[in-house]
N, C-alpha and C positions, 0 to 999 in steps of 0.2 A: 526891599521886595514888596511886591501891590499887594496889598492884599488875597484879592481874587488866586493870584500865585502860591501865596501861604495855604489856602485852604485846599489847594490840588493833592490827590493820594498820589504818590509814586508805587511806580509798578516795575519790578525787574522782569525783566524778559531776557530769558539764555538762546544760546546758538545763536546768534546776530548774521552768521551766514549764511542761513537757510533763506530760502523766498516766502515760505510762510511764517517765518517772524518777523519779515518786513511786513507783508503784510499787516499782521497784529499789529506793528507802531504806527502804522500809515493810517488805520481805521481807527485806532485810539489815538492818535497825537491829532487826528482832524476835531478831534470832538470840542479839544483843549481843554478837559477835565481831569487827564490827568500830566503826571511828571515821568515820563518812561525813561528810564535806563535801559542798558542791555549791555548782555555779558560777550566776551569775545577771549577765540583762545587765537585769535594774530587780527592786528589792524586792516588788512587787506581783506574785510569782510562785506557782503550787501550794506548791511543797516547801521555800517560805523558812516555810512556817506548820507544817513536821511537826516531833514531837517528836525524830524521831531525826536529825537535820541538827547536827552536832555547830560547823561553822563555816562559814558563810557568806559567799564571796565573789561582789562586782559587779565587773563587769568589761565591755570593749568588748562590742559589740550583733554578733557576726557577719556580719551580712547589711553593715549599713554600717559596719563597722571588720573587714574579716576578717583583715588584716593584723598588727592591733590585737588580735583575740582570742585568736590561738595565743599572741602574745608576752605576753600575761598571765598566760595559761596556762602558760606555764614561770614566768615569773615566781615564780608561786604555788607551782609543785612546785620551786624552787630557795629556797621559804625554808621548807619543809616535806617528808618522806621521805613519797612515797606509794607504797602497793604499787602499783597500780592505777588508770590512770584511763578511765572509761567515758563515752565520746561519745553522745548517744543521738538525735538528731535528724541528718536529712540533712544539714545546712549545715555542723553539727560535725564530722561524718563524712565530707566533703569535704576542711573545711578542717585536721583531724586526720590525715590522711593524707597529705595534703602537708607537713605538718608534724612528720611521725613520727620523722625524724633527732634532733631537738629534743627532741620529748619522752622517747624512749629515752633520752637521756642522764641522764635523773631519775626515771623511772619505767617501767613497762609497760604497755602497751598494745597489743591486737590487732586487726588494723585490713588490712582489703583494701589494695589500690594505688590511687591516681587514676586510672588507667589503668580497670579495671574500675568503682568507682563511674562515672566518665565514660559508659560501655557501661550500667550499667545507670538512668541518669537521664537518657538520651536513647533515645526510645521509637524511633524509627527505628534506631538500630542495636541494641535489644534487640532489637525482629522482626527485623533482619537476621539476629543471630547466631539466632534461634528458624527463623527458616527454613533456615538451614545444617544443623541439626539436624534437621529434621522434625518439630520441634514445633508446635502449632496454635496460631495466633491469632487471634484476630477481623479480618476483612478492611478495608483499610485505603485510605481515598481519598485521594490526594494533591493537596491545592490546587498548589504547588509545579510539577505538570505539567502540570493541566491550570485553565481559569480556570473561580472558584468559579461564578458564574453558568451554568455551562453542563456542568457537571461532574455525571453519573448517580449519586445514589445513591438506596440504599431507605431506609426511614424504618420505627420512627424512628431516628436515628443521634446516635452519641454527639462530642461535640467537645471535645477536650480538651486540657491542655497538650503541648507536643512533649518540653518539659525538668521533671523536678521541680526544682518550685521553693519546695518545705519547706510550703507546703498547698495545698489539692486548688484547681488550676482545672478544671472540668468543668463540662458543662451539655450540653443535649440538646433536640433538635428533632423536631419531628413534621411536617413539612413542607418543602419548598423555602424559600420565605419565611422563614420561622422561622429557616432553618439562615443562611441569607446572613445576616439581622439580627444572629443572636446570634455568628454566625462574624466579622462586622467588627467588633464591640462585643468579643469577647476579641481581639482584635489590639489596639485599641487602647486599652482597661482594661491589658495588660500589656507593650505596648511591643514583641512581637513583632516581629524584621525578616528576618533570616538564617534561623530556624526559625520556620516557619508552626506554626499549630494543627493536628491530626491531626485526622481525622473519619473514624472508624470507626464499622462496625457494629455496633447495638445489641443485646448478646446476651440473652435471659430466660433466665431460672437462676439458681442459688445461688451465691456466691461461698463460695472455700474458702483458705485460704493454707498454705503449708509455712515452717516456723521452720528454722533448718539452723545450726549452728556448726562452724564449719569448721577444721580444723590443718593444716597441710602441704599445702593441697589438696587435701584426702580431710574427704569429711563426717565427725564425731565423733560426733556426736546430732541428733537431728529431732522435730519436734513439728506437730500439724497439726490445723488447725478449719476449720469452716464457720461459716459467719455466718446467723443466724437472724432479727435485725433491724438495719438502715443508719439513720442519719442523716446529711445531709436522704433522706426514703424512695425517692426515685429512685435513689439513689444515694453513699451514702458510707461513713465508717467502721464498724466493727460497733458496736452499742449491745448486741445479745445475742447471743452467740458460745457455739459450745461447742466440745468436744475432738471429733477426726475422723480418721478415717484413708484412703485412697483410695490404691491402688497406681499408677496414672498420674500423678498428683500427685508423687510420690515421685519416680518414673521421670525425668518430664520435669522437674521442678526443682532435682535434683541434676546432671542432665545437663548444665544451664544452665553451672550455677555448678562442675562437678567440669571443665570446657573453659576457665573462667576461672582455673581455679585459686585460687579463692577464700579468704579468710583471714578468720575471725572469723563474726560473726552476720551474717546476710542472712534476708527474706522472698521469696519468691517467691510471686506471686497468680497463684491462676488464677481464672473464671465459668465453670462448666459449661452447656452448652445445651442447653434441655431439647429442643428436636428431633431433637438427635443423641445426645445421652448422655454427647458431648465436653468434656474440661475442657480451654478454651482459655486461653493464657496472657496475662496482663493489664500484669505489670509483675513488676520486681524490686525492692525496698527496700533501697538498701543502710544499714541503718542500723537501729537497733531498733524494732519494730511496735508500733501504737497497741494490740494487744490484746492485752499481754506479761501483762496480769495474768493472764488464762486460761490461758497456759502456766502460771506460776509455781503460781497454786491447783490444779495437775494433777498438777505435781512437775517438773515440765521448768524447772529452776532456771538460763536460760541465765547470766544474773550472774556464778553461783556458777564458772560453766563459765572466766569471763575471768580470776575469782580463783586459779582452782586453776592453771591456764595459765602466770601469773606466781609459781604458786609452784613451778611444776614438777610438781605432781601427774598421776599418770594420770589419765585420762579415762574415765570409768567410764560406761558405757552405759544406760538407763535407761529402765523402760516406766511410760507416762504413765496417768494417771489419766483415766476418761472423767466431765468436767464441765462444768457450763454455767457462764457469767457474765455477768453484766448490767452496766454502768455505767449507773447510777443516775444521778448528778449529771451525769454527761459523756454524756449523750448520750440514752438511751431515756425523760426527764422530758421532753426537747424532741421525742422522735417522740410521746409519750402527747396531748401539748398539738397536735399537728399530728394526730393519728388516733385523737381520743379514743374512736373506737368501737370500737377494739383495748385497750380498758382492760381487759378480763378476762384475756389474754395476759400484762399492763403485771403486774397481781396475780398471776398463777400463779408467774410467774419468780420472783417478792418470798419466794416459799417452796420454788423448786426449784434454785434458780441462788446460786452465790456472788456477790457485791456488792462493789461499790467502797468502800463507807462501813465506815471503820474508828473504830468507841467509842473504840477507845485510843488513835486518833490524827484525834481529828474536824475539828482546827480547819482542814488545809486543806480536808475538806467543805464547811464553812461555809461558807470561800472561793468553795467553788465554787456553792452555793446563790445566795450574795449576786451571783455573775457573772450568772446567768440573764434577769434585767432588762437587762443590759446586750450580754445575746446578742442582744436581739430589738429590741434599739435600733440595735444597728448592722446587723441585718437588715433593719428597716423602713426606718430613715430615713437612712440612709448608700448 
């Protein structure tokens, strides 16, 4: 082994599925400083196909072995020194934090309390604590008090999960009818009993989010976008996002998380309305954001922020770049195909916005191209 190779820190990184842990390997495996692993509960994931994934572990499935996947997880840091290991999906971020005693013993990791994730993956008591503050939210009907059938709301209204549940249950009605159908069909599509479905109002506006990495309780750095195009178009993650900055944003999502006392990365969403101007708060993420690339390609290097943490380094503060990004394969190929008459937008971006598609590391693209059939098969026929 070269030397130079010997003195690299290895760094674990879980959920190898998601788009923003490729991400993280693609930003850190450019730098070639360090040795990144990543964890996978089946082979057929994003980041088991990128070149910079130096080893490759399968391991229990979180959702149905969660017991099962922290203890692998040490498992792995007890037959190997990692500086650092980064959780980047909510389940991980759950179950990594119950599990923190554990993994400190082998490595570091910065990571909230259950306690707070708990607060912000239950949307009733994030408004709860949003209204102890003063913060604004979209108003909120509660099946729970009053029975759906006979329960006043305006339309159209959004209905959505109560708990995240690591991806998006939402859907939306324009009517009575509508809302009853589709509000007893997500009960029982997900098993709902204890925590009903939320039905809130529908705000129009742009959505925006605040990035935030947190030390001691006290914000460190922040980074913040708008969202320019969602998929599905009603409503979901950004497909074009750019860099943003809004002083109530700031205001009210640090306020959130500086009362929680917060530790490590967190989003906080808001949708501003356009009839008032107001940015109402939507939800908290605890857990790394689907649009971490646009930080990263801006300079808001949060990763680098968990590295330096475990090495002891200051924290040096940092003004972001203003830029746009598009995910290409993940997301804006399937609004083009759903609104092809926005295909002149679909081209503009292709030459003002940075992109998902990396030449020097194309083969999970491919991946992701070859998924596309298989998106709209279990869309149609499932």
């Amino acid at each position: 082994m070269k030397e130079s190779q010997a003195k690299k820190h290895s760094v674990l990184v879980l959920d190898g599925d998601h788009k923003n842990s490729l991400a993280i390997v693609r930003h850190l495996g450019k730098t070639k400083q360090y040795e990144i692993d990543v964890v996978f509960s089946r082979k057929m994931s994003l980041c088991y196909f990128s070149k910079y994934v130096s080893q490759k572990h399968i391991i229990s499935h979180p959702k149905k072995n969660p017991a099962g996947y922290v203890d692998d997880i040490v498992k792995i840091l007890e037959r190997k020194k990692y500086l650092v290991v980064i959780p980047v999906s909510y389940i991980s971020y759950k179950l990594c934090s119950k599990g923190k005693e554990s993994i400190l013993k082998h490595s570091h990791i910065t990571i909230t309390t259950p306690e707070n994730i708990d607060i912000a993956s239950n949307k009733a008591k994030t408004y709860k604590l949003a209204e102890e503050l003063g913060i604004p939210y979209p108003q909120i009907y509660n099946p729970e008090q009053v029975e759906i059938e006979v329960m006043d709301v305006s339309y159209p209204c959004v209905i959505k999960s109560p708990l995240e549940l690591g991806n998006s249950v939402i859907d939306y009605a324009h009517s009575r009818e509508e809302m009853i159908s589709k509000y007893k069909k997500m009960c029982a599509d997900h098993d709902f009993n204890d925590n009903k479905p939320i039905i809130q109002k529908y705000i129009v506006g742009e959505g925006a989010g605040l990035f935030v990495y947190y030390k001691d309780g006290k914000c460190q750095n922040y980074f913040m976008h708008k969202r320019i195009r969602e998929y599905p178009p009603s409503g979901g993650p950004s497909v074009v996002a750019e860099a943003y900055y809004n002083e109530q944003i700031l205001k009210d999502g640090t306020r959130m998380l500086d009362e929680l006392q917060w530790e490590g990365v967190a989003m906080v969403e808001f949708k501003k309305d356009n009839k008032t101007g107001i940015y109402n708060l939507m939800e908290i993420n605890a857990k790394f954001w689907g649009s971490l690339d646009l930080a990263l390609v801006c300079g808001a290097n949060f990763p680098q922020l968990l590295i330096n943490d475990a090495l002891g380094k200051e924290i040096q503060k940092w003004n972001y770049k203003q830029k746009r990004f598009q995910w290409i394969l993940n997301g804006d190929l399937f609004y083009l195909l759903e609104r092809p008459w926005r295909f002149c937008l679909f081209i503009r971006d292709l030459f003002v916005s940075k992109n998902d598609i990396w030449l020097r590391d194309i083969v999970p693209n491919l991946f992701q191209l070859i998924y596309i059939p298989v998106h709209y098969y279990k869309k149609w026929f499932k």
